[in-house]
C-alpha positions as a Markdown table, in Angstrom:
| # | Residue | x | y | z |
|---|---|---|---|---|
| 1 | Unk | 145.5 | 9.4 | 65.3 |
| 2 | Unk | 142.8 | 11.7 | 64.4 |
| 3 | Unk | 143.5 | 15.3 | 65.9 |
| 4 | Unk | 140.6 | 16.5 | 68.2 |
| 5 | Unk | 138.5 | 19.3 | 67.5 |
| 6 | Unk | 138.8 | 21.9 | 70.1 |
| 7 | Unk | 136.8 | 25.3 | 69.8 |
| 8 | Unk | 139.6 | 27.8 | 70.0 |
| 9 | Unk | 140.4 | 26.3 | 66.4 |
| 10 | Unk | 137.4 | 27.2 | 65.1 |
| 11 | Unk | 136.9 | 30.3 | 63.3 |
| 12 | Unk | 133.8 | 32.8 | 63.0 |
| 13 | Unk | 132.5 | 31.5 | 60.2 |
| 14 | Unk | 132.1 | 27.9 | 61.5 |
| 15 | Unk | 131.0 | 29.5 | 64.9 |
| 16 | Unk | 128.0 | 31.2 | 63.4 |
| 17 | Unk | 127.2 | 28.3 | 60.8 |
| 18 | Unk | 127.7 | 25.7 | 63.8 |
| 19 | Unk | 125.2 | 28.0 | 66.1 |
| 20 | Unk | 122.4 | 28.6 | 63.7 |
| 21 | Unk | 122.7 | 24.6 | 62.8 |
| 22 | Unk | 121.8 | 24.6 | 66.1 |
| 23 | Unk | 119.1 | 27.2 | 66.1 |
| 24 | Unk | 117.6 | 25.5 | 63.1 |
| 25 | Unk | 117.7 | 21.9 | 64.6 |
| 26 | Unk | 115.9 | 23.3 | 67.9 |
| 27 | Unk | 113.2 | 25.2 | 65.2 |
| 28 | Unk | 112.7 | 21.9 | 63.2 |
| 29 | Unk | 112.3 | 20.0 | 66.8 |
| 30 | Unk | 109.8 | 22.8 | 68.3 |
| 31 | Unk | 107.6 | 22.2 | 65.0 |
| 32 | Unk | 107.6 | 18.6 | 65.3 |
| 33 | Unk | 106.2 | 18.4 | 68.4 |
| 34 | Unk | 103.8 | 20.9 | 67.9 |
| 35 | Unk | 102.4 | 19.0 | 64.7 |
| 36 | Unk | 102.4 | 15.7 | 66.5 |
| 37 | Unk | 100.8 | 16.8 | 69.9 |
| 38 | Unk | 97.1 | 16.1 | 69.2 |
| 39 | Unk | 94.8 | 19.4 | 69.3 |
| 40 | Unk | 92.3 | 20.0 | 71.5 |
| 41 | Unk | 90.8 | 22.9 | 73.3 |
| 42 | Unk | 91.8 | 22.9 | 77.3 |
| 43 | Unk | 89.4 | 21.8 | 79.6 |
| 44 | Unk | 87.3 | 25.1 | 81.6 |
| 45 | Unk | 88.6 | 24.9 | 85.1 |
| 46 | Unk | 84.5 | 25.4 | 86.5 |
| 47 | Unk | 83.9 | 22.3 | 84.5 |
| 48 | Unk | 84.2 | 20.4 | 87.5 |
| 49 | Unk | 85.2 | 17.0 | 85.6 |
| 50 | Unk | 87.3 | 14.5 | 87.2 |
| 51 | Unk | 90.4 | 13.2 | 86.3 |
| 52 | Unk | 90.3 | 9.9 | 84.4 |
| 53 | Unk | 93.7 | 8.1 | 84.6 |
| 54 | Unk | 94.2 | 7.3 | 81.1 |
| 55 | Unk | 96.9 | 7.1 | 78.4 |
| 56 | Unk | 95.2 | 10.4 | 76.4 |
| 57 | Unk | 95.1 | 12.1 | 79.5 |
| 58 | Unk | 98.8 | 12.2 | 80.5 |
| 59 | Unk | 99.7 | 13.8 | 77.5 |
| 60 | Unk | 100.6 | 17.5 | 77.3 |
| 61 | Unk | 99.5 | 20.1 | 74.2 |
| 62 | Unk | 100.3 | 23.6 | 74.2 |
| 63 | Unk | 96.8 | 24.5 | 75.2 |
| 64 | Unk | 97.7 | 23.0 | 79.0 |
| 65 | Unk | 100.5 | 25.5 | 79.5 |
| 66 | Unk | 98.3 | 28.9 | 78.2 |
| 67 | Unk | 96.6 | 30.6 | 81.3 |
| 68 | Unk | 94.0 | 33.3 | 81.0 |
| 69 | Unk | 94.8 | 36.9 | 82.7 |
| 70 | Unk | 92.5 | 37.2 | 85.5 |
| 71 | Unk | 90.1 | 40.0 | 85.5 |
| 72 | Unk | 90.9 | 42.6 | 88.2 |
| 73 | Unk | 88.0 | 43.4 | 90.2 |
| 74 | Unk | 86.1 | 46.5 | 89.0 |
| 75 | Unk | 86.6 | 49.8 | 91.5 |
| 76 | Unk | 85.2 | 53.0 | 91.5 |
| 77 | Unk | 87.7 | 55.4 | 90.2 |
| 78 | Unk | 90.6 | 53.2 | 89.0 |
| 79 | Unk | 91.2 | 52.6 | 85.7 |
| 80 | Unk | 93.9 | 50.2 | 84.2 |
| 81 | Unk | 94.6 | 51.3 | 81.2 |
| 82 | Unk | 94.1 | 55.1 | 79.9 |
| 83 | Unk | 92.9 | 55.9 | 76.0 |
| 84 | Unk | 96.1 | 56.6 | 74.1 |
| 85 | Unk | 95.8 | 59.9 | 73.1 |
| 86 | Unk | 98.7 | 60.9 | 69.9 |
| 87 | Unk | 100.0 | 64.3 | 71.7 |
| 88 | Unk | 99.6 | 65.0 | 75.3 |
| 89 | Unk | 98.5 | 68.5 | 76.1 |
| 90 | Unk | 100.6 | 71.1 | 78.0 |
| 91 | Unk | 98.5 | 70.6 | 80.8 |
| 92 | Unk | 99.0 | 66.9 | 81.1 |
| 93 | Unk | 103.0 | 67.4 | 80.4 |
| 94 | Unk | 103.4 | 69.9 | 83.1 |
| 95 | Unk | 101.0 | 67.0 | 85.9 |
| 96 | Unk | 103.0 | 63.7 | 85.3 |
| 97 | Unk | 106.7 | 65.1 | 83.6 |
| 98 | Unk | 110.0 | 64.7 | 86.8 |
| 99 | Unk | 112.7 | 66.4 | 84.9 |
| 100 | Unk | 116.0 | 63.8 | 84.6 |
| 101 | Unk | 118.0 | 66.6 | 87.0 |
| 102 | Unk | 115.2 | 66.9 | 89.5 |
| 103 | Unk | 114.7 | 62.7 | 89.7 |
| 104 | Unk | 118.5 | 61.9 | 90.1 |
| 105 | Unk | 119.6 | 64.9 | 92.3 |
| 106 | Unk | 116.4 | 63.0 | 94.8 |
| 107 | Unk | 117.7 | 59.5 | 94.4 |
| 108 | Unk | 121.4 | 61.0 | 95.6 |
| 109 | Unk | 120.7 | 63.0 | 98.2 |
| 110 | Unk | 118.2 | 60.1 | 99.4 |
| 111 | Unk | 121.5 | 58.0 | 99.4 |
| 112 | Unk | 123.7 | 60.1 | 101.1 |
| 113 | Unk | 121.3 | 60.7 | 103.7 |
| 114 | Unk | 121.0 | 57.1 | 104.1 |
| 115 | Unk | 125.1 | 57.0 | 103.9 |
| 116 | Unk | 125.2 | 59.8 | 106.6 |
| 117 | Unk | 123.1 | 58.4 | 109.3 |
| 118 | Unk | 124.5 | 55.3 | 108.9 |
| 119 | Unk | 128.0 | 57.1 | 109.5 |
| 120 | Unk | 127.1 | 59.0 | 112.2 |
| 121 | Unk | 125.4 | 55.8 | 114.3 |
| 122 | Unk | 128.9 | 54.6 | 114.0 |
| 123 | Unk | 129.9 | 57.7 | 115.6 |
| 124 | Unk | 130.3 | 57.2 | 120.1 |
């Protein structure tokens, strides 16, 4: 009678060469189907084209699951994204900079607070 193979037996070595046999397979599987899926550019959604029921149609490439970012509509005096700039300037440090005491001594006494009240509503 063979003698079963249980993973507490196993040691680190065989772990780490069973796991990346694994990771490997899953690699060698991703690539596969990436070769195979035919390419083709995805359809513009303002193309207005019907569906056509067909056997090329009901397959899936990697171009079907990748979605554009929409554009955010353009307001006056909001900007996304800022220039980076290598060093900020002392006047821009002193504008936007919470020192660490200042921001956790506000998050605890804005939980004790909460913590207090909530004691004294228990209180008749």
């Amino acid at each position: 009678m063979r003698k079963r193979l249980r993973l507490e037996d196993l040691r680190r070595p065989q772990l780490a060469l069973g796991a990346a046999g694994l990771f490997l397979l899953s690699v060698a599987i991703t690539l596969i189907v990436l070769l195979v899926s035919p390419r083709r550019e995805a359809a513009a959604p303002d193309e207005g084209q019907a569906a056509v029921p067909s056997a090329k149609a009901a397959r899936l490439g990697v171009q079907d699951f990748l979605l554009e970012a929409p554009e955010a509509p353009a307001q006056p005096g909001i900007h996304l994204f800022r220039e980076r700039t290598p060093r900020w300037s002392e006047e821009q440090v002193r504008r936007y900079w919470v020192p660490m005491d200042e921001a956790v001594l506000g998050i605890l006494r804005l939980e004790n607070d909460r913590r207090i009240e909530g004691l004294l509503q228990e209180v008749p």
